[in-house]
Every structure is written in C-alpha cells, then in structure tokens.
N, C-alpha and C positions, 0 to 999 in steps of 0.2 A: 113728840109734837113740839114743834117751834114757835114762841111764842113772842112777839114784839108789843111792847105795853099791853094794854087788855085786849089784842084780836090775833089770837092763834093763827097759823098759817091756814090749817084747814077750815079755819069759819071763812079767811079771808075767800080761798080758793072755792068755797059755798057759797058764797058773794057774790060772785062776777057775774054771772050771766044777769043777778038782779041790777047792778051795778051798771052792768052794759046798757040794759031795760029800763035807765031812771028810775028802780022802782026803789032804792033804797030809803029809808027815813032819814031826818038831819042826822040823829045819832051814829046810824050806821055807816053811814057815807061822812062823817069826820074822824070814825076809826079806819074805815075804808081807807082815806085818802092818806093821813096819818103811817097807817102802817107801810103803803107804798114809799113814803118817806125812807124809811129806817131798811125796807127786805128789797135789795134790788133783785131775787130771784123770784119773788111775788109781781114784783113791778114787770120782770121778763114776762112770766105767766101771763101778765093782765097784754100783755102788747099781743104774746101769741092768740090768744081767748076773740081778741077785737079782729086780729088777721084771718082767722078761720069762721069768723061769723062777716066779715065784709066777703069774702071769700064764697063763702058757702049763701049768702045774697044772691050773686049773680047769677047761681044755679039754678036759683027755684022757679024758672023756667022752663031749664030744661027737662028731656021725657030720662026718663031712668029708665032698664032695661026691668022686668018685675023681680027678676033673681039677684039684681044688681041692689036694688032697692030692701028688699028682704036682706039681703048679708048687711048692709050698713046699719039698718033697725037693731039685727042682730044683738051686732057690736054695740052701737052705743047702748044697748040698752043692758048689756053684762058691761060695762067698763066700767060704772061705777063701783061693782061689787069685784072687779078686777083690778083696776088701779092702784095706786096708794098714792095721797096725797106727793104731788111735783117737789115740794122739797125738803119730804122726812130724811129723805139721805144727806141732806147740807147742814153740817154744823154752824150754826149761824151764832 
C-alpha cells in the first residue's frame, strides 16, 4: 500500500465517491485534497471516478434491458472483492 503523508492510497480511493458527494468532513477533505497534490495517479483516478459518475447521470433515464441490468448489479457488486486498489502496482 502507498502512502502519501498520513492518507494511503486505498483510504484515498475509499474517499471518492464521498468526496464526489460533498460528504467529506474539513479533516478529511484537507488530506483529500493534500494527497491529490503529491499522487498524480490518485489525481487520474479521481478525474476517471467524476467521468463515469457524470456519465453514468445521463443514463438514469434510460430503461435497461432486465438481464442487462442484472449483469452490471452483478459486477459492481463483486468488484470490490475483485479489484485491488488502482495503484498498488505503481511504485510511487
């Protein structure tokens, strides 16, 4: 795990969607902002996070097909237990 002053990459990447949400407290949102300083592949992350949630906005109109909608539930819902943190492989 990768660590820039006191907010590891993976709290940071545990962060976003709150982040995105204003829901973060002063603390969190000054190590927040802080770390995007110092990890420009955290900083990538956070551009891609805001592109797929502007993105995935304009959808929630549209009808979903129900087997279409079942496969994407699927997935997001094992990814996390699938994933690994976007940049344990970068030696930073």
């Amino acid at each position: 795990m990768i660590a820039h002053g006191d907010l590891p990459c993976q709290e940071f990447v545990e962060l976003v969607s709150d982040y995105l949400a204003g829901e973060l407290d002063p603390d969190q949102l000054r190590r927040f902002a802080w770390h995007l300083t110092v990890c420009p592949p955290c900083l990538y992350y956070l551009e891609q996070m805001r592109g797929i949630v502007q993105s995935t906005s304009a959808m929630r109109d549209s009808r979903l097909a129900p087997d279409t909608r079942a496969s994407l539930l699927a997935t997001f819902r094992d990814w996390k237990t699938t994933t690994a943190c976007p940049t344990d492989h970068l030696d930073i």
